[in-house]
C-alpha positions in Angstrom: 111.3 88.4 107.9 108.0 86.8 109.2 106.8 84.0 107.1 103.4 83.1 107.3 104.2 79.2 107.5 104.4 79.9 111.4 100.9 80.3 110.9 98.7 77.1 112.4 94.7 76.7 111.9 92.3 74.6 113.7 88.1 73.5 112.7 85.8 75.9 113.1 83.5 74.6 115.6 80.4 76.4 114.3 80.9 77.3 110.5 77.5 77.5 110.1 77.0 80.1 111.8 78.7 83.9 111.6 79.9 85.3 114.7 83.2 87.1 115.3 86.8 86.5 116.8 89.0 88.9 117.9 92.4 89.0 118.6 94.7 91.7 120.1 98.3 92.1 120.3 99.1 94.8 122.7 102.9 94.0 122.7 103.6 94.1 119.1 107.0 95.6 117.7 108.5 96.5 114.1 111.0 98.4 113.3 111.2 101.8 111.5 113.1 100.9 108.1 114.2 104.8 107.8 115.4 105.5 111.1 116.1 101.5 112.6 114.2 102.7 115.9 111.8 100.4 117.2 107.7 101.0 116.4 105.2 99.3 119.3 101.8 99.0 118.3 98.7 97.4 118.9 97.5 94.9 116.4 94.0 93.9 116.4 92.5 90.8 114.3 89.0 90.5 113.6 87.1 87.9 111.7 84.4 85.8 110.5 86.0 82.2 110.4 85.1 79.8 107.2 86.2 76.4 107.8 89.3 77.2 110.1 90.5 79.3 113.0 93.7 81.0 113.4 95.5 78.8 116.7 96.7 81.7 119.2 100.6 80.2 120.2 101.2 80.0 116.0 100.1 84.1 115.9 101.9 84.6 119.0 105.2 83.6 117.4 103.9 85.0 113.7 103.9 88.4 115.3 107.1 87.8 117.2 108.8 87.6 113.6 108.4 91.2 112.9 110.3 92.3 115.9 113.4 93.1 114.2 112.0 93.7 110.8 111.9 97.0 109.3 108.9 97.9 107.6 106.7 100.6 106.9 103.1 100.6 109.5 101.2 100.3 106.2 103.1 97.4 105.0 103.0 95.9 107.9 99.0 96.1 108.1 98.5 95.0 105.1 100.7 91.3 105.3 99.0 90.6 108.3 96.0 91.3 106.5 97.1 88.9 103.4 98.8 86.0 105.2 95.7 85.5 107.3 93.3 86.0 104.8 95.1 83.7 102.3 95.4 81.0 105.2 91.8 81.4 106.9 89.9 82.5 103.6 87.9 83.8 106.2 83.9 85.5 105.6 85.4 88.5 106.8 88.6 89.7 108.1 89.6 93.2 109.5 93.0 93.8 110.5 94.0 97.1 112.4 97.1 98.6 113.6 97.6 101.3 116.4 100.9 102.6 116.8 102.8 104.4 119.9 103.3 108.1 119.2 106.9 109.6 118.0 107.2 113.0 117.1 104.1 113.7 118.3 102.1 111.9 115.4 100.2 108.4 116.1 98.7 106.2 113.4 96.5 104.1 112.6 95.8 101.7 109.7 93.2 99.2 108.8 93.1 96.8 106.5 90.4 94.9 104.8 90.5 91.4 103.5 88.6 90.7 100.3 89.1 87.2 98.5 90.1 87.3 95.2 88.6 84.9 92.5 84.8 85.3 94.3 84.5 82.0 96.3 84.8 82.2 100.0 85.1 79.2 102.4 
């Protein structure tokens, strides 16, 4: 199971002001929890940092944890979505998924980060 403790954080070298960071994965893999085959996707990260950045070798290995994990694409999207958010309490945060076709059917699924509680770094 991936555990979001992997996950490291660094200053934001310009919280005042908002500009946006983007992260791909083009090698990310899951596993499909009906069938056990593999899923490959591409995750993208997106985000307005608050007072920290996400540091790149701790999502490397975050994302390496899912490898032989079976989980649903949705499910998937959405933890990303939460363990970042919940670390970075970023301004925003827009995580999306794009998975390799099967069956002839490809997805895609975004997720939006939205603190809970109001206050936002």
């Amino acid at each position: 199971m991936s555990d979001a403790r992997i996950l490291r954080t660094f200053p934001n070298p310009a919280p005042k002001r908002d500009y946006v960071i983007e992260h791909t994965h083009h090698e990310f893999t899951s596993v499909c929890p009906v069938t056990g085959h593999p899923d490959f996707g591409t995750i993208a990260v997106r985000y307005v940092a608050g007072r920290t950045c996400v540091e790149l070798k701790s999502l490397k290995l975050y994302f390496h944890a899912f490898r032989n994990q079976g989980i649903y694409f949705e499910a998937v999207t959405n933890k990303i979505c939460d363990d970042l958010g919940s670390l970075l309490r970023p301004r925003r945060l827009t995580v999306t998924s794009d998975w390799k076709g099967r069956g002839g059917i490809t997805s895609v699924v975004t997720a939006e980060w939205k603190p809970r509680g109001g206050s936002r770094a």
